[in-house]
C-alpha positions as CSV (number, residue, x, y, z in Angstrom):
1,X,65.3,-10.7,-12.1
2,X,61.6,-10.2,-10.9
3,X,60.0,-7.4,-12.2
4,X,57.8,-6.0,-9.5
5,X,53.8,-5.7,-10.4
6,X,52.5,-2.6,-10.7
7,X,50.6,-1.6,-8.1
8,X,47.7,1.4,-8.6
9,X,47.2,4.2,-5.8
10,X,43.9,2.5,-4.2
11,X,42.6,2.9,-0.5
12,X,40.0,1.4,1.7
13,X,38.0,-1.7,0.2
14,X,39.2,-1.4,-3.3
15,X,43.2,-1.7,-2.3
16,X,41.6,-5.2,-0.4
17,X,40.4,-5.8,-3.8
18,X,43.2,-4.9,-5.6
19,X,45.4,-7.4,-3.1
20,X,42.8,-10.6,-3.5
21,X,42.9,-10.5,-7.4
22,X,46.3,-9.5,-8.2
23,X,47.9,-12.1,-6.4
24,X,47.6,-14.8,-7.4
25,X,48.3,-13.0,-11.3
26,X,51.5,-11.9,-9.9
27,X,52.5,-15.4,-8.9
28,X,51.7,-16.4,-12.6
29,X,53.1,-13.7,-14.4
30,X,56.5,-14.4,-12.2
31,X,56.6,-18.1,-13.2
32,X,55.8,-17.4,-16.5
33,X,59.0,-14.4,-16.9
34,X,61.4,-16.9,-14.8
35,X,60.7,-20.1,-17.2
36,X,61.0,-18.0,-20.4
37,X,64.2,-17.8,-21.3
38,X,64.9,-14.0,-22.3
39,X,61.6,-13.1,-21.0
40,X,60.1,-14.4,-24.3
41,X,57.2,-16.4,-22.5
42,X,56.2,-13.4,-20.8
43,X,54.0,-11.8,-22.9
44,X,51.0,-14.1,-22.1
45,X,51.0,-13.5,-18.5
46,X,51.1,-9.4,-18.9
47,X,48.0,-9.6,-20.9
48,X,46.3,-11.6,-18.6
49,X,47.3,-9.0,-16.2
50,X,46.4,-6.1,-17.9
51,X,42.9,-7.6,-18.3
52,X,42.5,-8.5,-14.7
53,X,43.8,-5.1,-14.4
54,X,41.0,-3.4,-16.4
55,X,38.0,-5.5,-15.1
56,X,39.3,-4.4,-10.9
57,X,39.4,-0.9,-12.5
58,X,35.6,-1.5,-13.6
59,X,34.5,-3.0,-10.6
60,X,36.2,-0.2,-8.3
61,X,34.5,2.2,-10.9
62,X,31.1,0.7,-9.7
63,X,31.6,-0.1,-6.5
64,X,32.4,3.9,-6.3
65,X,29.2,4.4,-8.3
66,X,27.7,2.9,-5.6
67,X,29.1,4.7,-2.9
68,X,28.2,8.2,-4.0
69,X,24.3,7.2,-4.9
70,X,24.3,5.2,-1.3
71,X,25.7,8.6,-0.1
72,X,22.9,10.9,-1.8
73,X,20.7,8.6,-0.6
74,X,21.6,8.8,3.2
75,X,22.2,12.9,3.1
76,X,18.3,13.3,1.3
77,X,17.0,11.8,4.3
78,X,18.5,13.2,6.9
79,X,15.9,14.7,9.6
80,X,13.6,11.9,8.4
81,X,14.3,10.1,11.7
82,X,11.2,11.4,14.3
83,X,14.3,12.0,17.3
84,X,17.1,14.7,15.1
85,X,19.2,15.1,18.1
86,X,22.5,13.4,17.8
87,X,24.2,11.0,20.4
88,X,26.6,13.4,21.2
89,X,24.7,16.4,21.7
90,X,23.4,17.9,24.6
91,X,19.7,18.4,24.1
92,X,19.5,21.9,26.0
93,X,21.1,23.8,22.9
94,X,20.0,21.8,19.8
95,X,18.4,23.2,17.2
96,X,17.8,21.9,13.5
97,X,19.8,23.5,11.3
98,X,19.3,24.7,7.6
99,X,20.5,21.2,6.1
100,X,18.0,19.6,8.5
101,X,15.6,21.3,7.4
102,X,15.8,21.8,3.8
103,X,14.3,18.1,2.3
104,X,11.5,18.8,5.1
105,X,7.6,17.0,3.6
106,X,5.9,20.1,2.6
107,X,2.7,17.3,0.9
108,X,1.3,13.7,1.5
109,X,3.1,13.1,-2.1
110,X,6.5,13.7,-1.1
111,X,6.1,10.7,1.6
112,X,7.6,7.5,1.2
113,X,5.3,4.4,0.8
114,X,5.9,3.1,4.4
115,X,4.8,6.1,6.1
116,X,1.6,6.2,3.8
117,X,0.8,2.8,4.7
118,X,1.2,3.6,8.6
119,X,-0.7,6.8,7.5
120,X,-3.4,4.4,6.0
121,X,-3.9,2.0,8.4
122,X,-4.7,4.7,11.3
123,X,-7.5,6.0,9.3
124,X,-6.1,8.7,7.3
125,X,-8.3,9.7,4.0
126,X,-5.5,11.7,2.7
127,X,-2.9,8.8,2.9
128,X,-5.7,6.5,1.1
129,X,-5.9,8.5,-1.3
130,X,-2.2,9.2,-1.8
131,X,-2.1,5.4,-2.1
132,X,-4.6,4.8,-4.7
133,X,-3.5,7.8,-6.8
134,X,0.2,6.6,-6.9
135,X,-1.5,3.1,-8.0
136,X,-3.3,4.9,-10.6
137,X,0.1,5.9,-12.0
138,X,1.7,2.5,-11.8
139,X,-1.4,0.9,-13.6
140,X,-2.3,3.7,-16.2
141,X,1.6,4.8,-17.0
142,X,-0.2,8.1,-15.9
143,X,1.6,11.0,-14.7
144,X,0.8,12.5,-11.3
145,X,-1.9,15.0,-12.3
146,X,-3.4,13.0,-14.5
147,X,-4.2,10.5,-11.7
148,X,-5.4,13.3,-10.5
149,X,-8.0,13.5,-13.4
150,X,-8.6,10.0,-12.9
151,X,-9.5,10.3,-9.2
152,X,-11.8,13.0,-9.8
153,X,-13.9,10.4,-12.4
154,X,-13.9,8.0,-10.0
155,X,-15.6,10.5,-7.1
156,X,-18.2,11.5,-9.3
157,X,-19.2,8.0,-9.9
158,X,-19.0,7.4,-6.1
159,X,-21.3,10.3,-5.3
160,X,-23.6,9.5,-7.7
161,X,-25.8,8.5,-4.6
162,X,-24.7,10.2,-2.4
163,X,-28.2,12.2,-1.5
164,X,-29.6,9.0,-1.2
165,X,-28.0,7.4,1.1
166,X,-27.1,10.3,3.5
167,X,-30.9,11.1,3.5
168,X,-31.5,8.9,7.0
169,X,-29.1,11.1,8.4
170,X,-30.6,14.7,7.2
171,X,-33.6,13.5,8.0
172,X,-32.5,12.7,11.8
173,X,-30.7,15.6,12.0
174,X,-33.9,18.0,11.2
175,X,-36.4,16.3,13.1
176,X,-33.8,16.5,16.3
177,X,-33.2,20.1,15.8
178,X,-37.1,20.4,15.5
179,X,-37.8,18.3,18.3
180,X,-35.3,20.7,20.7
181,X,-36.8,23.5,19.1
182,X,-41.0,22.5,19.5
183,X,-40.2,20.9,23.0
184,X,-39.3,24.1,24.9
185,X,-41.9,26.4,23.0
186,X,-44.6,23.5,24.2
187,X,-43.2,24.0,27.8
188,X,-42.7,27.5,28.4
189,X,-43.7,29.9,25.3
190,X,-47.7,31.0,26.6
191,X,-49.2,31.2,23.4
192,X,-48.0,27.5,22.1
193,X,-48.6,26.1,26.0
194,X,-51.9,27.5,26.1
195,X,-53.1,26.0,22.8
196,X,-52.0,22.6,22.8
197,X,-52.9,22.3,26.7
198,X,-56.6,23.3,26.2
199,X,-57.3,21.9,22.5
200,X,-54.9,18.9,22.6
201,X,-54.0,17.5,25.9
202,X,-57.6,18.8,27.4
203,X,-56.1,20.4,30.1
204,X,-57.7,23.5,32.1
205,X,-55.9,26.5,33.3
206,X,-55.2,26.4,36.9
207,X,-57.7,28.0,39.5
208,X,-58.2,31.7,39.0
209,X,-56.2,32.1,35.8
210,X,-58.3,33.5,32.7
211,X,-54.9,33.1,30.2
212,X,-51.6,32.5,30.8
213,X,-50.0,36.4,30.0
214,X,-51.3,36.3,33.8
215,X,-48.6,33.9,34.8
216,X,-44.8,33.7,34.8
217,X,-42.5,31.5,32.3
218,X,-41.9,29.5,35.4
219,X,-45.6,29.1,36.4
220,X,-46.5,27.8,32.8
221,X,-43.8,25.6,32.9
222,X,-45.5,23.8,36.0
223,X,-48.7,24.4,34.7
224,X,-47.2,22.2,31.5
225,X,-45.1,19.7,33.0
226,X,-48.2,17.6,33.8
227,X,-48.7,16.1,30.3
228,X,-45.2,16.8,28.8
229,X,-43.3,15.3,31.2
230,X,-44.4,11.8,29.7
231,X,-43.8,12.9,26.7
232,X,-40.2,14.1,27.2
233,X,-39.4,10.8,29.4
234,X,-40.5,8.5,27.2
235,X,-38.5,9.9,24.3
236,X,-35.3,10.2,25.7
237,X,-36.2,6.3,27.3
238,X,-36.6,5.2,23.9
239,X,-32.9,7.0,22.4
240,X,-31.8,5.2,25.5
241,X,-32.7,2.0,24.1
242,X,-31.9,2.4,20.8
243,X,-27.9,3.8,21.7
244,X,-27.6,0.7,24.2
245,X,-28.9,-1.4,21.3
246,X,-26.4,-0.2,19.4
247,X,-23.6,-1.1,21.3
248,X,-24.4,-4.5,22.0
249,X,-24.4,-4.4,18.3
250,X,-20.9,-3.2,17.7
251,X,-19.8,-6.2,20.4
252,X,-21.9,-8.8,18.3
253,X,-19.6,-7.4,14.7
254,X,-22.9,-6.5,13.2
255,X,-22.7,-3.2,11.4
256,X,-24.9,-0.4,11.8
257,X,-26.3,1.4,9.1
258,X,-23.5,3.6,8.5
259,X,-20.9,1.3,8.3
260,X,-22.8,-1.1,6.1
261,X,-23.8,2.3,3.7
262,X,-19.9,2.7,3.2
263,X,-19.4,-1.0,2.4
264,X,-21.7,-0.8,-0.6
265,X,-20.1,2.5,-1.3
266,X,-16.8,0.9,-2.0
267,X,-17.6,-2.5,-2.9
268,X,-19.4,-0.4,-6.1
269,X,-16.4,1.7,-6.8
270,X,-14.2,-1.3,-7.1
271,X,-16.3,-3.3,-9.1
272,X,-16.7,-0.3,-11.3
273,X,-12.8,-0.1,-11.5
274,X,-11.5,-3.6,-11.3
275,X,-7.8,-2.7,-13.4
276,X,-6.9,-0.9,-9.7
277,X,-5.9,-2.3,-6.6
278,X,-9.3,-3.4,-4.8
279,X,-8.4,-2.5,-1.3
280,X,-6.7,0.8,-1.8
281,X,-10.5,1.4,-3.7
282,X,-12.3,0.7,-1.2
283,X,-10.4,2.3,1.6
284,X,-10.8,5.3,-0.1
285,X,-14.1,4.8,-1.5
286,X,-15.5,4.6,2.0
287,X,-14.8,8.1,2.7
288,X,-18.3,10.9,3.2
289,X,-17.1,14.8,1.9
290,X,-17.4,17.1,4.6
291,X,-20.6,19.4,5.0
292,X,-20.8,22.8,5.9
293,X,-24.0,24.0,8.3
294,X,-25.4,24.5,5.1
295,X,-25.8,21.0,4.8
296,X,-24.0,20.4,1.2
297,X,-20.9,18.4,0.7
298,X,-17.9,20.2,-0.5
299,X,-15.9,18.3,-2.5
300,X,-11.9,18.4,-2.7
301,X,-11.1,17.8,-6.3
């Protein structure tokens, strides 16, 4: 008589399994009992499947494996999607719940490498240097805060001219602040009108006025108009200029000081550091600390 094969207690994908590799072992191990006389021939084909019996149980056992890491995978990033409402809810009474919520980014670190490359590519300093610090790690065999101490080497280097080349700029930004400052003193403060109307433009004080504490702040602004109206006018001509110069600059590709200052900056670093990724160094080499009104960087190390 046939013996039937046995047969484990398997569902979904590994009972398909189970049914493609068993078979065509049942159709051997039933030739092989029926031409053995007394069953004697038999013992080869239940070997063969026992074995074929063990290696399905070791593929099921990874192929469930599998499943469950798949399964942590999809449940860590849930909420991960920018739109959390479901299909099949009504968007009137959702809310995010604790599960949601729970594996919610807190730091640029705990961001995959796709969003930091998004990140990156809109401008963001924080994602560049997110970036080069995680290939830091990769290169070094570093751990995450001591790419940390490797970062902050490399910004003292970058700084090291930093005075230097951010001196155009200081020196723009007092002489504006002076210029706004000097210009309405010149043009309404008596004393400072007074003196540089007589002694430098050569001007007289108009008819019957001895000094000008006997006219208004309005009067000595007409009084001064005269000779600083040229003055004023031609300044702000020439900014004029210089701003529509400018543009027809960016539309040519050429690159203003600044951006040109920020090239060298981070063509410098990367020679400097050649073992690390040269465009993740110079995106973030690029990058100017923030100043206070005090006018000093402040550095975020």
């Amino acid at each position: 008589a046939r013996l039937p094969a046995p047969r484990p207690l398997l569902r979904g994908p590994c009972a398909v399994a189970w049914r493609r590799a068993s078979a065509p072992s049942e159709g051997r191990w039933s030739s092989g009992v029926a031409s053995s006389p007394g069953g004697a021939g038999g013992g080869g084909g239940m070997d063969e499947l026992r074995q074929q019996v063990q290696e399905l149980a070791v593929q099921c056992a990874q192929l469930a494996q599998e499943v469950r890491t798949l399964t942590c995978v999809l449940q860590s990033r849930v909420g991960s999607h920018p739109n959390l409402l479901p299909l099949d809810c009504d968007r009137r009474v959702f809310r995010p719940s604790h599960a949601t919520v729970a594996n919610q980014p807190t730091h640029v670190s705990q961001l995959g490498h796709v969003p930091l490359l998004v990140m990156g590519l809109q401008g963001s300093h924080t994602a560049h240097k997110e970036r080069l610090l995680r290939d830091i790690m990769g290169v070094d065999g570093a751990s995450w805060e001591q790419a940390r101490r490797r970062l902050d080497e490399m910004d003292i280097y970058n700084e090291r001219y930093y005075w230097l080349v951010t001196q155009p700029y200081r020196i723009g930004f007092g002489l504006a602040m002076a210029s706004a400052v000097v210009g309405c003193l010149m043009v309404f403060c008596r004393p400072v009108a007074e003196a540089y109307g007589t002694q430098v433009a050569g001007e007289e004080l108009p008819e019957g006025i001895e000094s000008t504490a006997d006219m208004t702040i309005n009067q000595v602004g007409t009084w001064t108009w005269s000779w600083m109206e040229p003055m004023i006018g031609t300044a702000s001509f020439v900014l004029l200029c210089l701003q529509f110069a400018r543009a027809q600059a960016w539309r040519l590709n050429m690159s203003p000081f600044t951006e040109s200052m920020q090239r060298w900056r981070a063509n410098r670093l990367a020679r400097q550091y050649p073992q690390y990724d040269t465009e993740m160094v110079r995106a973030w080499g690029k990058h100017l600390p923030f100043v206070q009104w005090h006018t000093f960087p402040t550095y975020r190390r």
